[in-house]
C-alpha positions as CSV (number, residue, x, y, z in Angstrom):
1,X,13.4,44.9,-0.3
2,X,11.2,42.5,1.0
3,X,9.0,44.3,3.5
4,X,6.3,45.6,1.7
5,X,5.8,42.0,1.0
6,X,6.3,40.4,4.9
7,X,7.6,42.3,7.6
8,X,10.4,41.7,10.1
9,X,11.8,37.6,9.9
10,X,15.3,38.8,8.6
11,X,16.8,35.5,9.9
12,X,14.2,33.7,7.6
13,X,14.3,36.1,4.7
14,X,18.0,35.6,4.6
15,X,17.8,31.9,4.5
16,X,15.3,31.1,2.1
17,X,14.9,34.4,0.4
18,X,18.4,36.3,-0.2
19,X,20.7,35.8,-3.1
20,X,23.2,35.2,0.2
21,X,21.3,32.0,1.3
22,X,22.4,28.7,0.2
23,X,20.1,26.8,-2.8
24,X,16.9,26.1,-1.5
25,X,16.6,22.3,-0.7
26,X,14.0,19.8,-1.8
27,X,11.3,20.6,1.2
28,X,11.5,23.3,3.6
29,X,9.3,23.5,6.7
30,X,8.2,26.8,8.4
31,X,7.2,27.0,11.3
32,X,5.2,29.0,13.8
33,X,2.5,30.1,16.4
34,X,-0.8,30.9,14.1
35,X,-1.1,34.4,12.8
36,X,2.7,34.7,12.2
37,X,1.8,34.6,8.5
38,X,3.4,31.0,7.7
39,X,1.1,31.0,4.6
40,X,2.2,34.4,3.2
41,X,5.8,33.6,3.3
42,X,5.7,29.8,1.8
43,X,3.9,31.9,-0.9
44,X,7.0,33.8,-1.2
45,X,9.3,30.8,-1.2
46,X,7.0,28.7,-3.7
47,X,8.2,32.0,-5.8
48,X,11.5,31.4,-5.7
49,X,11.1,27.2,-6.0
50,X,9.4,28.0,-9.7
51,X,11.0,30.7,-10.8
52,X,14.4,28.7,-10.7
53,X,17.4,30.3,-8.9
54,X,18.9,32.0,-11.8
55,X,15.7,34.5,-13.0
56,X,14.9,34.5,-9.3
57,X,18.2,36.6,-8.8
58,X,18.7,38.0,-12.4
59,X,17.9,41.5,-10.9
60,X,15.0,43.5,-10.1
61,X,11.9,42.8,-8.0
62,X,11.3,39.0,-8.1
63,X,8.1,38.8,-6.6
64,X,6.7,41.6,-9.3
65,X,7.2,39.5,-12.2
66,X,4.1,37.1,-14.1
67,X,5.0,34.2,-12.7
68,X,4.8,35.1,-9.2
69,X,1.9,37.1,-9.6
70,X,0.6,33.8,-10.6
71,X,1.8,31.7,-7.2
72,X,0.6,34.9,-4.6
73,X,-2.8,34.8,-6.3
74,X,-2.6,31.0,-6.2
75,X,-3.4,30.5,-9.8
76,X,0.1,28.9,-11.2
77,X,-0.7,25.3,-12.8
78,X,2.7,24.2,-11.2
79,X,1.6,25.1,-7.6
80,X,-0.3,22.7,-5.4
81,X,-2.0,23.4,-2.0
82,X,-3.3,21.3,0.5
83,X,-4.8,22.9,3.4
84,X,-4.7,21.2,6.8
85,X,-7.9,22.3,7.9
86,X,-8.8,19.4,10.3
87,X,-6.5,16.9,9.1
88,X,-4.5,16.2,6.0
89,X,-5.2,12.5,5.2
90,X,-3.2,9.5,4.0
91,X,-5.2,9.6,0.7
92,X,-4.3,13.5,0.3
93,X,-0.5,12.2,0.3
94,X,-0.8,9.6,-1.8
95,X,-2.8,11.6,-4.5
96,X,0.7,13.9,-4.1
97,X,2.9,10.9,-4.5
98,X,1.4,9.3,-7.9
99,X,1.7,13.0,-9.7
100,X,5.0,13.9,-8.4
101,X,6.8,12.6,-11.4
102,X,5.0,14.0,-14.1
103,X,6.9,17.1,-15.2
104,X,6.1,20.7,-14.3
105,X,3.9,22.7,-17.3
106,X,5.9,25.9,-17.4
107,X,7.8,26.3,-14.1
108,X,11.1,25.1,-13.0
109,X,9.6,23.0,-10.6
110,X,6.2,21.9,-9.4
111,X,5.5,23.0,-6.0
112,X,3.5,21.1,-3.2
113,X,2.5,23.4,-0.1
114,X,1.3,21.4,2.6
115,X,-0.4,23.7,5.5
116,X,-0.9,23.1,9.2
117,X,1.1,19.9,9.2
118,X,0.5,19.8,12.5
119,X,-3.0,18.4,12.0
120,X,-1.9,15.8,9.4
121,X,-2.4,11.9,10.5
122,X,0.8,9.9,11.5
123,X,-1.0,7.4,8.4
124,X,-0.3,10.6,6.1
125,X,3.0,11.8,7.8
126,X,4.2,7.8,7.1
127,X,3.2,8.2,3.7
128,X,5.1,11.5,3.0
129,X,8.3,10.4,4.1
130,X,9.3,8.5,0.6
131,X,8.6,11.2,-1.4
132,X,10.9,13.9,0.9
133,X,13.3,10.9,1.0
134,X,13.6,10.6,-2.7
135,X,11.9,13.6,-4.9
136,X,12.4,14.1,-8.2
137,X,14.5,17.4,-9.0
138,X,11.3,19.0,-10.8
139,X,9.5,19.1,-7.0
140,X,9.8,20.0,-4.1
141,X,7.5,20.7,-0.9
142,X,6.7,23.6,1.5
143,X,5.4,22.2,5.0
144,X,3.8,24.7,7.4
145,X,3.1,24.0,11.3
146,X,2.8,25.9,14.7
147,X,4.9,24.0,16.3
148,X,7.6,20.9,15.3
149,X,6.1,18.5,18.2
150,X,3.0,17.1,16.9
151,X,5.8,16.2,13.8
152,X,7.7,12.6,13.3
153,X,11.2,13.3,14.0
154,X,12.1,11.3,10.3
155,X,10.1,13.8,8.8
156,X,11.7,16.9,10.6
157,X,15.1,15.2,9.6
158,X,14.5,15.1,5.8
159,X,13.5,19.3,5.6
160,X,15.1,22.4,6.3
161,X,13.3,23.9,9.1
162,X,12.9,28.0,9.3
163,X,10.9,29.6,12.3
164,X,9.2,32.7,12.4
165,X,8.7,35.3,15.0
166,X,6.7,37.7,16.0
167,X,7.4,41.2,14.7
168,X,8.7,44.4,16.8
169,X,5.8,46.9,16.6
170,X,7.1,49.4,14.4
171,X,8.0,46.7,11.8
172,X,3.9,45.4,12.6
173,X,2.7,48.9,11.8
174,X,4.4,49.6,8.6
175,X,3.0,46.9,7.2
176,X,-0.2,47.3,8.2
177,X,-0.5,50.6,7.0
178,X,0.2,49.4,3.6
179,X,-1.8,45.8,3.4
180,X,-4.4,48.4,5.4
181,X,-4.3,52.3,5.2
182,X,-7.6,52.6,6.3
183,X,-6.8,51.1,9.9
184,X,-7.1,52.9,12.6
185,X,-3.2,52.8,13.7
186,X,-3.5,53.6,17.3
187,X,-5.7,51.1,17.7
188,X,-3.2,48.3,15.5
189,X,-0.5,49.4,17.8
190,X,-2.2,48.4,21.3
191,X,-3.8,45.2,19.0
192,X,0.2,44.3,18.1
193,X,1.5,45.1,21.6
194,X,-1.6,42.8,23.0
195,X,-0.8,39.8,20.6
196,X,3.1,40.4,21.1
197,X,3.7,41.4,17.8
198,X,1.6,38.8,16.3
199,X,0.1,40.8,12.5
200,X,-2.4,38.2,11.9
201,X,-3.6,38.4,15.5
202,X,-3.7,42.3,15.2
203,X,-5.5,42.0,12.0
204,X,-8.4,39.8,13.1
205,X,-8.4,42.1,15.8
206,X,-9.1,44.9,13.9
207,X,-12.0,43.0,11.5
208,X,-15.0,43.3,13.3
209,X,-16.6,40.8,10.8
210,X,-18.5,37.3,11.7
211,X,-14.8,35.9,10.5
212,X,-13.2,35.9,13.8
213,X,-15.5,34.3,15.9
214,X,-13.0,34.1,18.6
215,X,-12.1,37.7,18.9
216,X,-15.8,38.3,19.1
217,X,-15.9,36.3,21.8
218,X,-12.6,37.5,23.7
219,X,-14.2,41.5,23.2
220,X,-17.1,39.8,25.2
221,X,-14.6,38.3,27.9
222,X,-12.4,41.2,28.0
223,X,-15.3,44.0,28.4
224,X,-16.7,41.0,31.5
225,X,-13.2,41.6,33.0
226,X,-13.2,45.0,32.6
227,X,-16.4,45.6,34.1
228,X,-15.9,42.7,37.0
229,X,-19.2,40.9,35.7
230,X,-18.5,37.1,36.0
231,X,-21.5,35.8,34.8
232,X,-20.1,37.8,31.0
233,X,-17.0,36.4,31.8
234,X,-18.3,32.3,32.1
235,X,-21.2,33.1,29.6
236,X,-18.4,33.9,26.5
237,X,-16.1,31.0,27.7
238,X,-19.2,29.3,27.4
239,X,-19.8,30.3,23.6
240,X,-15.9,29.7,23.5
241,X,-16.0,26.1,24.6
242,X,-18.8,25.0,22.0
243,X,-15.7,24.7,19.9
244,X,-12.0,23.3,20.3
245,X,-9.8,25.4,17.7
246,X,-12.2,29.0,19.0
247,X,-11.5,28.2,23.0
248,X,-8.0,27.5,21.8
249,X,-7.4,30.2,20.0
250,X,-9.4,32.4,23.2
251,X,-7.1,31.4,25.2
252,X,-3.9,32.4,23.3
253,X,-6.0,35.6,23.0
254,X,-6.6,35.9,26.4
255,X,-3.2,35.2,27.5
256,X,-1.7,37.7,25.6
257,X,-4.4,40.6,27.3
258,X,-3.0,39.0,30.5
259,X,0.7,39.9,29.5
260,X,-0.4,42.8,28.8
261,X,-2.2,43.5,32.0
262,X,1.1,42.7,33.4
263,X,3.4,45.5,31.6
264,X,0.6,48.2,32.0
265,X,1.1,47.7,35.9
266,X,4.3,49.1,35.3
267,X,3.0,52.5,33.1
268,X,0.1,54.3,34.2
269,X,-0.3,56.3,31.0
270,X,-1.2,52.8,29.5
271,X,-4.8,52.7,28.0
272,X,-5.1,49.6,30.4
273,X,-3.2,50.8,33.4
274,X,-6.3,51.4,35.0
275,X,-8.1,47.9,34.2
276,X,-4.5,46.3,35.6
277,X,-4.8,47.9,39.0
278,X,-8.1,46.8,39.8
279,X,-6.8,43.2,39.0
280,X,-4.1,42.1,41.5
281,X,-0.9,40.6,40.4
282,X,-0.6,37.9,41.7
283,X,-4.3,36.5,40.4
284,X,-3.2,38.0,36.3
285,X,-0.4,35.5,37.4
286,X,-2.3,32.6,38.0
287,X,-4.6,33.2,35.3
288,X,-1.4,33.4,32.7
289,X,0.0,29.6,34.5
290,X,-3.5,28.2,34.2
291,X,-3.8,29.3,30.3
292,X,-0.4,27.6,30.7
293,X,-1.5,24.2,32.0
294,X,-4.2,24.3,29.4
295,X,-1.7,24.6,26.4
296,X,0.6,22.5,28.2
297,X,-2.4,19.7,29.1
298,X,-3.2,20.1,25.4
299,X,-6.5,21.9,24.6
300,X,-7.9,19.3,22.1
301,X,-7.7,16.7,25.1
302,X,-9.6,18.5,27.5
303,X,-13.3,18.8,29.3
304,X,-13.7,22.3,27.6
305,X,-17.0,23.1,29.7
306,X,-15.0,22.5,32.8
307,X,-12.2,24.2,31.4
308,X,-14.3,27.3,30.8
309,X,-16.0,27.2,34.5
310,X,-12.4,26.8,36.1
311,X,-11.1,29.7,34.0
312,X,-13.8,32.0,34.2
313,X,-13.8,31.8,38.3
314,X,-9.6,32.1,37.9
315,X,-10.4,35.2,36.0
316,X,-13.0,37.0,38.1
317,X,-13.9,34.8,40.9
318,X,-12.7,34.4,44.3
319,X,-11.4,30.7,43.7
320,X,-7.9,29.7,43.5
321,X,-7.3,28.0,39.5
């Protein structure tokens, strides 16, 4: 019943969503690679934490009710949001901890959703850890993060962690023609085979707004490859590398046109099959291990215009990466 509202997860929907799963603990973190809609779904679960277990399953549609019409639009007085952004601070937690006991105004619990914990200080991870260690029973906490590594392990200990994956492309499609009937749905298909089922990938793809800078810049890159002009190719990982999160997130973009490159060898009816045989295998190879060693090297610790120079003569020039 829960697809119209977040497609494919069933392993999470049945553990923090379904009248099957155990009672939801006092902090929960989900987890994921950006796009995966981490966001959406901790609005879904900040549903059932104020609604209270019992009207959450009394029967019916629990997400179509005033109260969580309330926490999807972000409006309830009992739901808190801090958004990573940058970095969530020590002061951002401790602003959190001297409020936590003060009772909820109409829900059965006050709700604290922390995003992109992956960008919060150790200062402010320290400073969390009490209040997951010893919460009142009127709060609790939704953490989201790409990934549990840039995490303390005492904080990982003290939540329930659910990861989400990418979605088969069917599942990506249905949705999309509901959050999007005017899309073109050819077009979302090869966007969600691209991004490897990725919907918030697919749907910054298909917004051709000033609000994905990166994709702007990876339609630049991509038309360079596809037309074999290097200079394109090093000018937009120029732009790219002005910026940490936008070469980043290039790169994951990137990487996934390189998978792709990869399966279209194998069908020649693809819409890239003929962009994948001018490109040999075994250099869309060592492009995807030096997109690798980037990630692996950590992006945010790295000579970006270097980076960019390296990567644009891996792509299209005769050098080895």
């Amino acid at each position: 019943m829960f697809e119209q509202y977040f497609a494919g997860n069933p392993e999470a929907k049945s553990e923090l969503l379904e009248k099957s799963s155990a009672r939801l603990p006092h902090a929960v973190l989900i987890y994921g690679e950006t796009g995966l809609g981490k966001k959406t779904f901790a609005g879904l679960v900040a549903c059932r934490y104020i609604m209270g277990e019992e009207k959450f399953f009394s029967g019916g549609n629990p997400f179509d009710t005033r109260e969580s019409r309330l926490v999807l639009n972000k409006l309830h007085p009992d739901l808190y949001i801090q958004d990573g952004g940058e970095s969530i601070k020590v002061d951002d937690v401790r602003k959190i901890a001297s409020e936590l006991y003060i009772r909820p105004n109409q829900a059965a619990r006050k709700v604290y959703v922390l995003a992109d914990c992956q960008n919060m200080t150790v200062q402010a991870q320290n400073a969390l850890l009490k209040s997951l260690e010893e919460p009142p029973q009127t709060a609790a906490f939704i953490l989201t993060a790409e990934s549990k590594s840039r995490l303390l392990e005492t904080i990982i200990s003290r939540v329930r962690s659910v990861r989400l994956f990418p979605v088969k492309p069917d599942e990506g499609l249905g949705y999309i023609k509901k959050i999007l009937p005017e899309a073109d749905i050819p077009e979302a298909g090869n966007f969600l085979r691209t991004f490897g089922g990725n919907i918030g990938k697919t749907l910054a793809a298909l917004d051709k707004s000033e609000k994905s800078p990166a994709y702007q810049i990876f339609g630049e890159l991509s038309n360079a490859i596809e037309s074999g002009d290097i200079y394109g190719a090093a000018l937009a990982l120029t732009k790219a590398s002005a910026k940490r999160p936008v070469f980043k997130e290039v790169c994951d973009l990137l990487s996934r046109f390189m998978g792709e490159l990869l399966a279209a060898k194998a069908r020649a009816e693809s819409p890239r099959g003929a962009l994948a045989a001018k490109l040999e295998y075994r250099r869309i190879v060592r492009i995807v291990s030096f997109l690798d060693e980037i990630r692996q090297r950590d992006v945010y610790n790295l000579n970006l215009p270097l980076m960019s120079a390296r990567l644009a003569l891996c792509v299209l020039g005769n050098r080895m990466c």
